[in-house]
C-alpha positions, 0 to 999 in steps of 0.5 A: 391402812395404806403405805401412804398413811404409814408415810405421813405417820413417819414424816410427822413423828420425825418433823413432830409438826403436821406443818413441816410434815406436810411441806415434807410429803408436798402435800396440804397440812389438813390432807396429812391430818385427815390421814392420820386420823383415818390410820388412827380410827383403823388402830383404834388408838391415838398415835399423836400428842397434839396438846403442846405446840410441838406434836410428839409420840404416844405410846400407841404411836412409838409402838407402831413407829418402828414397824411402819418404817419397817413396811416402808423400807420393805415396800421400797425393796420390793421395788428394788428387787423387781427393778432389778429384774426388769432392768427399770433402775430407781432410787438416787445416785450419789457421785463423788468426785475430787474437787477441781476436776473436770472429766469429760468421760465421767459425764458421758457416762452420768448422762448416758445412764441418765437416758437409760434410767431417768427415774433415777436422781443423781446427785454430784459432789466435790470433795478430797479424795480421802473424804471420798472413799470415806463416804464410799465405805460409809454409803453415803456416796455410791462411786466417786472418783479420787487419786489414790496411792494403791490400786485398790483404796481398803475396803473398796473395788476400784477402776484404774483410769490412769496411772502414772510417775511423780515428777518434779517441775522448776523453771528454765535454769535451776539446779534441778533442771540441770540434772539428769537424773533427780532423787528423792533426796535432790528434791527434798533439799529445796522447798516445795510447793504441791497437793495438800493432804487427802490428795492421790499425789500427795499421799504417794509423795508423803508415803516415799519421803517416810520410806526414806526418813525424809522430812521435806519442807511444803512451803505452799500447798494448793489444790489446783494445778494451774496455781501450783505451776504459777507458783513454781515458774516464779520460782518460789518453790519446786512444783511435785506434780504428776507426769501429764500435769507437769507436761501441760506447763512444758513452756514455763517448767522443766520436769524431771521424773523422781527416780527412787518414787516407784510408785504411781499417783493414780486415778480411779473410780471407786465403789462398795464390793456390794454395789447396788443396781445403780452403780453396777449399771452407772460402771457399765457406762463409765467402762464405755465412757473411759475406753473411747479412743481420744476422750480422756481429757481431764484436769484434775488435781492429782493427775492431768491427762490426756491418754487412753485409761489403763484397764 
């Protein structure tokens, strides 16, 4: 018996079909079926019901089913463990990252990693960034990057890339721009276009409106902040942006920090208190990456900017 035939067993009891089994392990049909009649010959009993079109489990087969996928979790974390002492990382990586951002830095890194451990697959996601740190705290995505509301997102360990003010933009001659000095309460008082739920941005401006009983109107919410700009020179609502966001559309829009929002909108990487190998080497290169001089330049929706990251 060898991990290979414990591998077709499980492809074959989880596919219940030699065929698909086969497609699975990228091997030939009759391969996988001299294989497990070899593993059964060894057991001395019959693993597979193979009477009806769809193949299923005998008793002696769901006995031992358990225990080979134990011996080949086992076999993978034996070579974990000693990738870890020889610095050889391996397995897949999933990425996270919120959608419509693009981040020069977080590629660096992913490729930099890429050179120093190419048996390593990588796998790169969009998604919201609530979605996200949900899959962080799941496992299914190993780090993502997200806006958040809190340095430190529940449950999870966070890297800071940038930090910075709400702000609202109008356009050259409306009242807000008039002002000096813009309160939460000036702001809500018109409609306001911005971030949809599950963005770093929107939650702190939804978190400071409850603070003050505030029931603002979202008369339009997108994603992008290009298209929350357009939306805002043309005067049908007020844009909530970040500082650097609102500053790449000084020509079209006045903005105006939101004195009485204390709090920041915030960029960051995210990852589990117990990371893997994986990770704490994919960190190694993010830190690299985020600390260049001059090489955060990104738009993301949540933050746009193009400053040195806070550590």
């Amino acid at each position: 018996m060898d991990l290979r035939q414990l591998e077709y067993f499980v492809a074959v009891s989880e596919e219940q079909n030699f065929t698909r089994a086969a497609e699975r392990v990228h091997i030939s049909q009759s391969g996988v079926s001299a294989q497990i009649r070899q593993l059964e010959r060894e057991l001395g009993a019959e693993l597979f019901d193979r009477s009806a079109r769809t193949v299923t489990l005998t008793a002696a087969g769901k006995a031992a089913l358990e225990h080979a996928r134990a011996a080949l979790a086992a076999a993978g974390a034996v070579g974990r463990a000693v990738g870890e002492v020889t610095g050889l990382v391996r397995g897949q990586l999933t990425v996270g990252m919120v959608t419509g951002c693009t981040l020069t830095p977080l590629f660096d890194a992913l490729a930099a990693f890429h050179r120093a451990h190419p048996g390593v697959e990588i796998s790169l996601l969009e998604d919201s960034s609530d979605r996200l740190a949900d899959g962080v705290r799941t496992g299914a995505v190993d780090l993502a990057l997200i806006g958040a509301a809190t340095a430190t997102p529940d449950g999870l360990e966070a890297l800071t890339i940038i930090s910075e003010r709400l702000v609202v933009a109008v356009p050259v001659g409306h009242p807000l721009a008039e002002q000096k000095r813009v309160t939460l309460c000036d702001l809500v008082a018109h409609p306001i276009v911005c971030m949809p739920p599950g963005t770093g941005l929107r939650t702190v401006f939804d978190q400071a409106c409850a603070a003050q009983n505030l029931r603002p109107t979202i008369a339009l919410q997108v994603s992008a902040a290009d298209a929350i700009a357009e939306l805002a020179a043309r005067g049908l609502a007020v844009a909530v942006l970040s500082a650097s966001m609102a500053a790449h559309y000084r020509d079209r829009l006045t903005a105006r920090p939101v004195d009485d929002v204390g709090t920041p909108a915030l960029l960051a990487l995210v990852w589990k208190s117990t990371p893997g190998p994986g990770v704490r080497e994919l960190l190694v290169h993010s830190r690299q990456a985020f600390t260049k001089p001059g090489q955060l330049q990104m738009r993301c929706p949540g933050t746009l900017a193009t400053e040195s990251p806070r550590r």
